[in-house]
N, C-alpha and C positions, 0 to 999 in steps of 0.2 A: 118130620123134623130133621133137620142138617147136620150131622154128625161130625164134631172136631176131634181131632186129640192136636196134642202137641208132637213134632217132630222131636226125637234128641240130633237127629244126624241134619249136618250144614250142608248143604251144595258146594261143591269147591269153590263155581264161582261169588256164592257169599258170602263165606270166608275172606274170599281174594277183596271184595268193594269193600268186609272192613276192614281187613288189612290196609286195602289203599285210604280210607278216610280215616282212620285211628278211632271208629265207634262201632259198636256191638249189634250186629246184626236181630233184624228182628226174626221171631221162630216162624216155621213155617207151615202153611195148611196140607191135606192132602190133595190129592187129586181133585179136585170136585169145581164144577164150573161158579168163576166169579165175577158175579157184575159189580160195578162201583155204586151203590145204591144214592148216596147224597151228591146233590146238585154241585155242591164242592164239599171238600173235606181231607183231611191227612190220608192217605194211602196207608198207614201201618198203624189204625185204627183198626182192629177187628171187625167190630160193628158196622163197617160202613162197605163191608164186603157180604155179597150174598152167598158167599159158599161161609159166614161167619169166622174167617181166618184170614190172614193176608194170605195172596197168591204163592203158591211156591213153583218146585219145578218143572211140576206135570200137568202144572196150571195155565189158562191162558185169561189174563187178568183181561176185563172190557171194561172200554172208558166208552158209553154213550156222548152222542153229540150235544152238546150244551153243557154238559159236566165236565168239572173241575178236581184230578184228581194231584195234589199237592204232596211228593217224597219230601222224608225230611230224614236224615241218617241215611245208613247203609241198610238200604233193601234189593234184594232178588232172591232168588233168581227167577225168571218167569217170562212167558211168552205176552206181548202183547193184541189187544185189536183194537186200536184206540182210535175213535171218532171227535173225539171232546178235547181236551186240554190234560197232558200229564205236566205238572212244573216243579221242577226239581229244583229244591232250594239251595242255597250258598254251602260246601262242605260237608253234601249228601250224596247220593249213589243210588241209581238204579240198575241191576243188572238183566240180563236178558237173556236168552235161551231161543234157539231154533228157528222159525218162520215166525215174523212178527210181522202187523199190519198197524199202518200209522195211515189214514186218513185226517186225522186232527192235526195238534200242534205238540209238540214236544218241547220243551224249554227247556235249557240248563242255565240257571241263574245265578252264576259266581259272582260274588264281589269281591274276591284276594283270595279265597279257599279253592283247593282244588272238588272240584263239582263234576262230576262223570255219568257216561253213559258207556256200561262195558258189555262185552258180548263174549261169548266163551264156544268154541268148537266151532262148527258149521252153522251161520247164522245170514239173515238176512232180515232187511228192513223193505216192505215193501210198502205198495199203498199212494197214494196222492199228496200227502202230508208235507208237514214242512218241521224240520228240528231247526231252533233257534236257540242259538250259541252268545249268550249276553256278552257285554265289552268286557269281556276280562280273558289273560292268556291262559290263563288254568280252568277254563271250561276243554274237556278232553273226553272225546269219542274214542275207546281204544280196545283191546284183545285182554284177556286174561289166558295166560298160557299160547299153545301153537292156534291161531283163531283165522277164519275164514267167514269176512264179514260182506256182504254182497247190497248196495244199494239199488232199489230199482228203477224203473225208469220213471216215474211218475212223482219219484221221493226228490226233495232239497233240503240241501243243508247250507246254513248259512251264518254268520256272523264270526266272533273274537274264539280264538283257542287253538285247542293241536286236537289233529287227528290222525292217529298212532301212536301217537306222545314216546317212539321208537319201544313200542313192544313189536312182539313178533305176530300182529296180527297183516294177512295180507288184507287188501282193499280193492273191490273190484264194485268198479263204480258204473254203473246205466245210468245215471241220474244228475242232477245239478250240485255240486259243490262251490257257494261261494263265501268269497272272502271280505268281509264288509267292519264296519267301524274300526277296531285294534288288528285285525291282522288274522291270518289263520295260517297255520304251519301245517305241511302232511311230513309225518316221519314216519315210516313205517319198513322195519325190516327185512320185513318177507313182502315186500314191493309191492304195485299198485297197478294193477288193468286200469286202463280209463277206456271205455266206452261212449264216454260222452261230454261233458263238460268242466272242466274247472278252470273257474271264472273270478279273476279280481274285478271287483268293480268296489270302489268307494276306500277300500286298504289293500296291503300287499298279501299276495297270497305266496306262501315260502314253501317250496317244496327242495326239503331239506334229506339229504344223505338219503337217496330213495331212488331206486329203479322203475321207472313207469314207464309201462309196457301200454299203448294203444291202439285203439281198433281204428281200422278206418276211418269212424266219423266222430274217432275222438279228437279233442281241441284243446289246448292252452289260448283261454280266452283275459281278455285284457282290456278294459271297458272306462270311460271318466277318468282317464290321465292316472288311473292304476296299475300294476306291475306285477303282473308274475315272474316270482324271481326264484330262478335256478342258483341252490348255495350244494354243489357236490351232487351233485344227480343226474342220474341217466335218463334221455327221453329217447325211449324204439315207436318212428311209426307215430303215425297222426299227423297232425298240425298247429303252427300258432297263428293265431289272429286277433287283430287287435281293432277300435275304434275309439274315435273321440281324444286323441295324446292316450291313450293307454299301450303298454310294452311289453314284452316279455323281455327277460334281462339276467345275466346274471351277477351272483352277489359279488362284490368287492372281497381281493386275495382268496377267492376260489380258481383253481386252475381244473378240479376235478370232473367237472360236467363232461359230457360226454352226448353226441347227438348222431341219431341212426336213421336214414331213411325218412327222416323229418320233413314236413313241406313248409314254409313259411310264407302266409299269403297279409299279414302286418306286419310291423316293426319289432326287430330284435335286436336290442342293443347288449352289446358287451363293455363295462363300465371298466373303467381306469382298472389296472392292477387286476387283470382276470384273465378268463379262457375257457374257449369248450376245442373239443377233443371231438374232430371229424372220425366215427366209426362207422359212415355209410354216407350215403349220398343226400347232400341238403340240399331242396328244390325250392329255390328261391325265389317267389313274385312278389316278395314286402322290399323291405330293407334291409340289411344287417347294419350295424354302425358299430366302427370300434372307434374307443372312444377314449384313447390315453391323454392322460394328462402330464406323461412325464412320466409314469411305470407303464414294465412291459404288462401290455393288451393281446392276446392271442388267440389265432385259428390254429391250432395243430391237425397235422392228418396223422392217423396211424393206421400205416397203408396206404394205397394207394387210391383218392377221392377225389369225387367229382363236386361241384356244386352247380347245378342246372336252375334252368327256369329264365324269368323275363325282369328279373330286381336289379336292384343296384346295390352293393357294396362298399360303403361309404365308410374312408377312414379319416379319422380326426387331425388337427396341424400339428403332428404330433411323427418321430424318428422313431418310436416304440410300438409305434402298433406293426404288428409280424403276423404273417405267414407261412407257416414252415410245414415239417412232417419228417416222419420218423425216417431215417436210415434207407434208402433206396424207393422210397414213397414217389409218387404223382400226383399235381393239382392239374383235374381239368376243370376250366373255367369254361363253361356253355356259350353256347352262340348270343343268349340273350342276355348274357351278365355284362354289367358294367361296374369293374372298381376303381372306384376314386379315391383319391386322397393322398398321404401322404405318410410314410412310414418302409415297411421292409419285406418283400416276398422270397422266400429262400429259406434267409437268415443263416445263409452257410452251412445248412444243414447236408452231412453225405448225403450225395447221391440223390438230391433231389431234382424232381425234375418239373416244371412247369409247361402245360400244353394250355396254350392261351386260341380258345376260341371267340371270344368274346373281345370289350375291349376295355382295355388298361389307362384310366389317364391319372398321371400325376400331376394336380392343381393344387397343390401348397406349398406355401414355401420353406415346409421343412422336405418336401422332396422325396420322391418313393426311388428308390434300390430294390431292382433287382436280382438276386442272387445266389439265383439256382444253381446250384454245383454242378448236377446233370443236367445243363442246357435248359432252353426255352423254345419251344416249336411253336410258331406265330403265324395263326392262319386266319387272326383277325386283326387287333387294333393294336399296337402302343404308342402312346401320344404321351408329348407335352405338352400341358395348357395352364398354366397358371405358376408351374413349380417344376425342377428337372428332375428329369427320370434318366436315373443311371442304371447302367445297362451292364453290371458287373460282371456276365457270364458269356455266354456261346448262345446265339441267337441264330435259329433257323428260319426265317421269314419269308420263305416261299410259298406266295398266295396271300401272304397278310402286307398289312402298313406299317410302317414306324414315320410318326410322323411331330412334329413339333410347331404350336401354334403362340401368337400373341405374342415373343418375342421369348417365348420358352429355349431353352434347352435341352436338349437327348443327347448326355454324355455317355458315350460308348468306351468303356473302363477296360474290356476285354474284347478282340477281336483276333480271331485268326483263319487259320486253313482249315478242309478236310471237313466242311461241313459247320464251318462255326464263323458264318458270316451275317454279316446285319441286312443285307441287301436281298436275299435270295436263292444264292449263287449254292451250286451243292459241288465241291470240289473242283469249282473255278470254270463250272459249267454254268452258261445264264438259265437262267429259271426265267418262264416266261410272265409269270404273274408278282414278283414281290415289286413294291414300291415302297421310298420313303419320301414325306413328305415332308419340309420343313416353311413352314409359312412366316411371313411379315416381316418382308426386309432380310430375309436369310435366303435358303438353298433350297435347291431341288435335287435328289438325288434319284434318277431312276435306272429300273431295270426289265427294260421292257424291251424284247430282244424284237417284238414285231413294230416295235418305233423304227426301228435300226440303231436303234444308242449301243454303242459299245459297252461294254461290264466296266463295271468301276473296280480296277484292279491295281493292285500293287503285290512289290515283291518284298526282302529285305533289305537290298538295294537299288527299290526304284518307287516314290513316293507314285500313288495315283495320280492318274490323269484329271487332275479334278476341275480344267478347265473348259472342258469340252464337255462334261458330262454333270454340270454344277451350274441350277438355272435360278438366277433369283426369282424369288416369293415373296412370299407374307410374313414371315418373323423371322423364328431364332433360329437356334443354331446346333448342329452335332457337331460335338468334339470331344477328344479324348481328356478323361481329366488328369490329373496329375498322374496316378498310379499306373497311366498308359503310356507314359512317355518316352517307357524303352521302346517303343513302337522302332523302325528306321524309317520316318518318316518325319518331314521337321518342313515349317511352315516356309515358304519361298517369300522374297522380295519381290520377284519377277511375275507374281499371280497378280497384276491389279484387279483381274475382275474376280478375285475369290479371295475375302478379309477373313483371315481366320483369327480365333481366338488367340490368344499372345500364349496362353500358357500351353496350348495345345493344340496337334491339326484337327480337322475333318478326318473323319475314318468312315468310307465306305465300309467296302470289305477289305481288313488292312492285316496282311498275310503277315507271320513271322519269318 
């Protein structure tokens, strides 16, 4: 025969599930092995346990396959190996303890109460199974006290609720995490490994004020025109990927994000009134999109950062999406990036500096500004095509193009000596490889010392030769815009074959 007694002493963490649901924990058994005997039945039925007692600490509660074993209140604490169905009702609790195996199903089934699944110390869920998280935001997976809860590779979790619910449990994930009908939040304190997958597919999946840390062949997946959305959180390492209109994204009036070593091989957009904070290098073969409507949109760098790979970075018709960085920082732009669009790289940030390997086109007609305070070294593209691109700074262009097409503009705002020419030229020496090109019915301006063209030069009193060295093309036009026009350089009558703009000349390289 089976010997019970009644425990007087709680486990903490069953104290702590009724504290969290405001009901009275049920007592608990001893040691002793418990099978779930009926095919279904209440869990905090004595009788339907074969150790004759609900499971307690040093217990490992069995749910056979085909059995139904149904929490109603606050129950734990206790290991499971559940093959069969555990279903935790509306504003009940189960808690757990140590190595637990879930080949079955798990279900927490809130309808407005909060409904929990807690773990306490060193825990982990392993198994093939699948926990299901019903539509409601108060279904919460979470820590009781300092907790280290470890999902395996085999385990998912899936549907409406928070997981951390911002206790101090850490979260180290092998497994599938997704986000489907209401939405699924991760808050979690003491931060989150990802090893593997979390996945929106069908709602947004929010990972909220949380550091997550990734392995290798972890992923921020994004699936059916759903979103994983960054609201104040760090991602080290890994990657996003996206299919079908699905994005990773961050939340509106978050500036706090922060991205490390990141690869991006789908779509990441940055939505009106946001920002993430380059703190390592993002390898880009998706998209990024900033996407201002009229509030600032931001990349910030802190430090000096690169962003590599073969993407395009697409900015919206918008004078607010910026690129900037801290205090003596660098943007390198990779061979295989292409930014487009229209808004502001610099953003008059000290000491910033911009090394553009890749290429630059401004196509909108709000028009992209550059303006790097520490200069631009251009060793591949800046184009105008569709919207002008002003050139607000010191541009060293030896080996790259600047070029302007379709009837665009490259207004060049600053131009001087000593290294800070548009053409090439490094202290009034030709450079054999820069070129600008300006297409469709505008200019040619080159600097190709093995053509035999002479340097396009000017002094402060002595305007370029810009007749000898100015070949019409395909479009539009560089010229200084207004804020250049202390230049000593001022547009001739006597040029007929070079129409300059009225408000301002053409600026080669145009010396102070």
């Amino acid at each position: 025969m089976t010997t019970t007694r009644l425990r007087t002493r709680k486990t903490a963490l069953a104290l702590a599930v009724a504290v969290v649901l405001g009901v009275t924990p049920w007592q608990e058994s001893l040691a002793v092995p418990c099978a779930f005997n009926p095919a279904s039945g209440d869990w905090g039925t004595l009788g339907n346990w074969s150790c004759g007692a609900v499971p307690g600490a040093a217990d490992t509660a069995t749910v056979a396959s085909g059995k139904t074993a149904t929490v109603s209140g606050a129950q734990g604490a206790t290991a499971i190996s559940n093959a069969g169905t555990i279903s935790i009702n509306n504003n009940s609790g189960l808690g757990l303890l140590g190595t637990n195996v879930n080949d079955g199903l798990i279900n927490l089934n809130s309808f407005g109460n909060n409904t929990d699944l807690t773990f306490s110390g060193a825990a982990a869920l392993n198994g093939s199974g699948t926990v299901n998280m019903s539509n409601s935001s108060v279904n919460r997976i979470l820590g009781v006290g300092a907790t280290t809860l470890s999902i395996g590779a085999g385990q998912t979790i899936q549907g409406a609720g928070k997981i951390g619910a911002a206790t101090a449990m850490a979260l180290i994930n092998n497994g599938t995490i997704v986000s489907t009908l209401s939405g699924l939040f991760i808050n979690s304190a003491a931060g989150v490994t990802n090893n593997s997958v979390l996945r929106a597919d069908g709602a947004t999946l929010v990972l909220e004020n949380t550091a997550f840390n990734q392995g290798a062949a972890g992923t921020l997946n994004a699936l059916n025109g759903s979103v994983v959305q960054l609201s104040n959180s760090s991602i080290t390492g890994g990657s996003f990927s996206t299919a079908s209109g699905g994005a990773v994204a961050t939340a509106g009036a978050t500036f706090g994000n922060t991205l490390s070593g990141v690869t991006n091989t789908g779509t990441f957009n940055l939505v009106n009134n946001s920002g993430i904070v380059l703190g390592g290098t993002l390898t880009n073969n998706g998209s990024v999109n900033l996407i201002s409507s009229g509030n600032v949109t931001d990349i910030a760098l802190s430090g000096s950062r690169s962003i590599l790979g073969s993407g395009v970075i697409a900015l919206s018709n918008y004078a607010n999406n910026r690129i900037y960085g801290t205090a003596g920082s660098t943007l390198t732009l990779g061979s295989g990036q292409t930014l487009t669009g229209a808004g502001v790289i610099g953003a008059g940030a000290s000491n910033f500096a911009l090394v553009n390997q890749g290429t630059i086109v401004a196509s909108s007609n709000a028009g992209l500004l550059i303006n790097a305070s520490a200069g631009v070294t251009n060793t591949g593209t800046l184009r105008a095509d569709g919207g002008t691109l002003s050139l607000q700074t010191t541009v060293n262009s030896g080996g790259g193009t600047i070029e302007a097409r379709n009837g665009s503009g490259a207004a060049a705002q600053r131009c001087g000596h000593q290294q800070r020419q548009l053409l090439g030229q490094r202290s009034g020496q030709p450079d054999h490889h820069g070129e600008c090109r300006f297409g469709h019915a505008g200019w040619r301006h080159r600097d190709r010392a093995a053509d035999g063209g002479q340097q396009l030069r000017g002094t402060p009193d002595r305007r370029p030769d810009l007749q000898r060295h100015v070949e019409p093309e395909l479009g539009g036009q560089l010229y200084r815009s207004d804020s250049g026009r202390r230049a000593h350089h001022r547009r001739r009558s006597d040029d007929p074959d070079v129409q300059l703009p009225e408000q301002s000349p053409v600026c080669g390289q145009c010396q102070r």
